[in-house]
C-alpha positions in Angstrom: -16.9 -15.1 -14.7 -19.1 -14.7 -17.7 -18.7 -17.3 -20.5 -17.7 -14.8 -22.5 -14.8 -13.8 -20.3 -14.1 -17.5 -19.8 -13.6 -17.8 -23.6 -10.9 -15.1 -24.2 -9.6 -16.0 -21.0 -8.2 -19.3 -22.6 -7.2 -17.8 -25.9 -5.1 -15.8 -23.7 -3.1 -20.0 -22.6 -0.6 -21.8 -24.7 0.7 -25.1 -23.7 3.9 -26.0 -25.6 4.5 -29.9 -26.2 0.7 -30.1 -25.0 0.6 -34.1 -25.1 3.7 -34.2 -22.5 1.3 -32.5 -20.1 -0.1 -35.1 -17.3 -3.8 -33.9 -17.5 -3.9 -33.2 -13.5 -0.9 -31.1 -13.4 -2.6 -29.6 -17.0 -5.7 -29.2 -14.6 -4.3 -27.8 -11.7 -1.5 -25.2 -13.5 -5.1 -24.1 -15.4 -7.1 -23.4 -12.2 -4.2 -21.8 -10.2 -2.5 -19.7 -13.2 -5.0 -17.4 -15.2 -5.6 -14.0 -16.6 -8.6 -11.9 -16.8 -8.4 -9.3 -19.6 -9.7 -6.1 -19.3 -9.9 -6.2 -15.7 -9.8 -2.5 -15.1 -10.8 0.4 -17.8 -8.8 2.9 -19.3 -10.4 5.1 -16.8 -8.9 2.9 -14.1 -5.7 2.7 -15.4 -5.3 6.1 -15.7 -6.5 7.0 -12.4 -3.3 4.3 -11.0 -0.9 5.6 -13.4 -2.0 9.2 -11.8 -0.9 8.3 -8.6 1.9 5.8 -9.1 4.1 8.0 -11.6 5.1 11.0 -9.8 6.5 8.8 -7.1 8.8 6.2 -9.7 9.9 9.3 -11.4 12.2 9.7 -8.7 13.8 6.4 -8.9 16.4 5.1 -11.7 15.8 2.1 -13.2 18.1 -0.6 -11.9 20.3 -2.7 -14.0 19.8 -5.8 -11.7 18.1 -7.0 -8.7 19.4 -9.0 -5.4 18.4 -12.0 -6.7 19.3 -11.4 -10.6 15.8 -12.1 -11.7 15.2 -8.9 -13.0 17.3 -6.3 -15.4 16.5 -3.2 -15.9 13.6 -2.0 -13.6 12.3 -0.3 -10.7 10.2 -0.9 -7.9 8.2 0.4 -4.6 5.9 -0.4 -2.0 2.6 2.0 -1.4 0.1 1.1 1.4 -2.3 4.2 1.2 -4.2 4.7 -2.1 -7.1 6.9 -2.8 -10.3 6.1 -2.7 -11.0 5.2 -6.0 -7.8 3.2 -6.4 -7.9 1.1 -2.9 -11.4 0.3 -4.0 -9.4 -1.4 -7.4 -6.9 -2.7 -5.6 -9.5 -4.2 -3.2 -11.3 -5.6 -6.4 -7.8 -7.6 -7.1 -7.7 -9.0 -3.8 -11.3 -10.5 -3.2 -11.0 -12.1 -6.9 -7.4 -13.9 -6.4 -7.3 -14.8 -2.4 -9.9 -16.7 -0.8 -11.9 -15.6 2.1 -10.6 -14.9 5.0 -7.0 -15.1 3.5 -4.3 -12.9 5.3 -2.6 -10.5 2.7 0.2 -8.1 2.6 -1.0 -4.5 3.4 1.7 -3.3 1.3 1.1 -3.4 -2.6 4.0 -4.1 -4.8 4.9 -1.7 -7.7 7.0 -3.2 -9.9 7.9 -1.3 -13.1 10.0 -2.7 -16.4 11.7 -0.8 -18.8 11.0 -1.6 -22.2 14.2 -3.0 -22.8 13.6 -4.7 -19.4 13.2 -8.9 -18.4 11.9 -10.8 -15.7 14.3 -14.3 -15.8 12.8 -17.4 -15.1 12.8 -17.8 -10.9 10.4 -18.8 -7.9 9.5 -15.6 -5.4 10.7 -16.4 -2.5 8.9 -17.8 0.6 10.1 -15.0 2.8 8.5 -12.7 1.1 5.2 -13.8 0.2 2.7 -17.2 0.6 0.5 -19.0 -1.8 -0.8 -15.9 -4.5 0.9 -13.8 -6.6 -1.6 -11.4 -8.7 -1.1 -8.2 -10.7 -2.4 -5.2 -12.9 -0.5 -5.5 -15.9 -0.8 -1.1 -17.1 0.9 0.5 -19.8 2.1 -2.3 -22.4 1.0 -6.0 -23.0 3.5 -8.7 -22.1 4.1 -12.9 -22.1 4.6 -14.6 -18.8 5.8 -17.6 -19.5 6.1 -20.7 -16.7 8.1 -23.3 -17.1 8.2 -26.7 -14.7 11.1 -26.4 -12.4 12.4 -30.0 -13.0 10.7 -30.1 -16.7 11.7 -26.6 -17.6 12.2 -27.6 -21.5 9.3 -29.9 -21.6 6.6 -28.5 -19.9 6.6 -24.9 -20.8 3.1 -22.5 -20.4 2.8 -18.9 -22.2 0.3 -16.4 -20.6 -0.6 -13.6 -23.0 -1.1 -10.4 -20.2 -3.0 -7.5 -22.5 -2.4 -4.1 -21.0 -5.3 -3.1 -18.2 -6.1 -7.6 -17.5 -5.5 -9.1 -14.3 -3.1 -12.0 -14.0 -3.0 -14.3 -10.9 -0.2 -16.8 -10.0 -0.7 -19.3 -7.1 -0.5 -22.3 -5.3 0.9 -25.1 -7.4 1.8 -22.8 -10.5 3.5 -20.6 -8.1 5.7 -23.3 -6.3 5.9 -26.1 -8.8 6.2 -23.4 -11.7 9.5 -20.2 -12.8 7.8 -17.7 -14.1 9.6 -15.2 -16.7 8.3 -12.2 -18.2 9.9 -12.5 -22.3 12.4 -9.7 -23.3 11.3 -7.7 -26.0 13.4 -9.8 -28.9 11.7 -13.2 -27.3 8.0 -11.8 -26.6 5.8 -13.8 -29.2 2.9 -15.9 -28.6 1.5 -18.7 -30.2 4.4 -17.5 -33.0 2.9 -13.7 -33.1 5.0 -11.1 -31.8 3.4 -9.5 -29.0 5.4 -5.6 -29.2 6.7 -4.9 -25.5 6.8 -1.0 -24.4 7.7 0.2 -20.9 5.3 -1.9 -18.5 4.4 -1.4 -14.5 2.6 -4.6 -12.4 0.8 -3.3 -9.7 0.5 -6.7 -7.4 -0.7 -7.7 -4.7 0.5 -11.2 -2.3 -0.8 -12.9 0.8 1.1 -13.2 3.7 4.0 -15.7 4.3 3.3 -18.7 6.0 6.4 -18.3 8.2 4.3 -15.2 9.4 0.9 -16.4 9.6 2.2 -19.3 11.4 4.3 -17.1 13.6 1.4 -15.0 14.4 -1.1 -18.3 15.3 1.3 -19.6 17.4 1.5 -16.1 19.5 -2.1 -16.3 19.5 -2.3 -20.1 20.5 0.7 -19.1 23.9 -1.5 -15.7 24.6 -4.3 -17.7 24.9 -3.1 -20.3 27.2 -1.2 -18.1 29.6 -4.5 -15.9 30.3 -6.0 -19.5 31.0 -4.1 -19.6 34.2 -4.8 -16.4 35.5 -8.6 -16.7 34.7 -8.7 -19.2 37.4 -6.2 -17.6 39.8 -8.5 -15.0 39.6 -11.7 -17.4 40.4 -10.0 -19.0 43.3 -9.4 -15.4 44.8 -13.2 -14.2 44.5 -14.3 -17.6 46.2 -11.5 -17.1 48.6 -13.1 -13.1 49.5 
């Protein structure tokens, strides 16, 4: 990222209590928790928004989720984009996953009413693996992580402007709840940040339980055509 980018990028941070933090687990929430403003133009943004509306139009907004993290939302999955928009969406996942990584071919469209909240909780494992990273479109928000056995200690506030990029993973996204701040709660650094009517367009990586799953299928397929390889060997010698 440019320097300049890098710069706003940490006025977007706030550690509360900052001389509790342990500088490695300061270091390590830093490098796996960060936004990128201005990740995608109005242009952008409107081009998602084009295609993503008509669809949660049709859906009410929910007053709570299966797991009670949420209040006040709705949600879908889309696979197929157009071209213009897969090549965003593509844009989010070479820039949070590293190479090579398995993801989920299904992108996650979760919107929030403005009256909405996220509550502090861990995504489950079932559902996706090490990265969690989103478009945040419509209205600016806080994220706010707290540590799961320090939760009134160690406490980190992201500021995610409307059109930025945020990216949750590996030891922020186990080690860390995240929460996104009701309207009456959503200051930071003691500034109110206004919340309107927000949607998170995100994107995860596999489950390990799958990726494993699918190795291991690989790893059996591979050794039972071992057997026949040389079955089939000791027959051509054989004729």
């Amino acid at each position: 990222m440019r320097l300049s980018i890098v710069r706003r990028a940490l006025d977007l941070v706030f550690f509360h209590n900052e001389s509790a933090w342990p500088s490695t687990m300061k270091d390590l929430i830093s490098r796996s928790c960060f936004v990128i403003p201005n990740f995608i133009t109005e242009k952008e943004e409107q081009s998602l928004l084009a295609e993503i509306e008509p669809h949660m139009k049709r859906l009410r907004y929910e007053k709570s989720h299966w797991d009670d993290a949420i209040h006040l939302y709705r949600e879908r999955e889309q696979r197929s984009w157009s071209k213009e928009n897969e090549t965003i969406i593509q844009r989010v996942r070479d820039i949070s996953f590293k190479k090579g990584d398995a993801h989920l071919s299904y992108v996650h469209i979760l919107d929030l009413h403005k009256d909405g909240v996220i509550k502090a909780h861990i995504d489950s494992t079932r559902y996706c693996g090490d990265v969690i990273s989103g478009m945040c479109l419509l209205s600016d928000a806080v994220l706010r992580l707290r540590h799961k056995d320090r939760k009134d200690e160690l406490i980190m506030d992201l500021l995610v402007p409307r059109r930025c990029l945020y990216r949750m993973g590996e030891y922020g996204r186990y080690e860390f709840t995240h929460e996104v701040l009701g309207k009456d709660e959503s200051f930071f650094k003691g500034k109110p940040v206004p919340r309107e009517r927000r949607i998170s367009v995100i994107c995860r990586d596999l489950p390990h339980a799958f990726v494993e799953a699918q190795q291991r299928a690989q790893e059996i397929a591979a050794q039972s055509a071992v057997p026949e390889t040389k079955e089939m060997a000791q027959e051509a010698e054989r004729t």
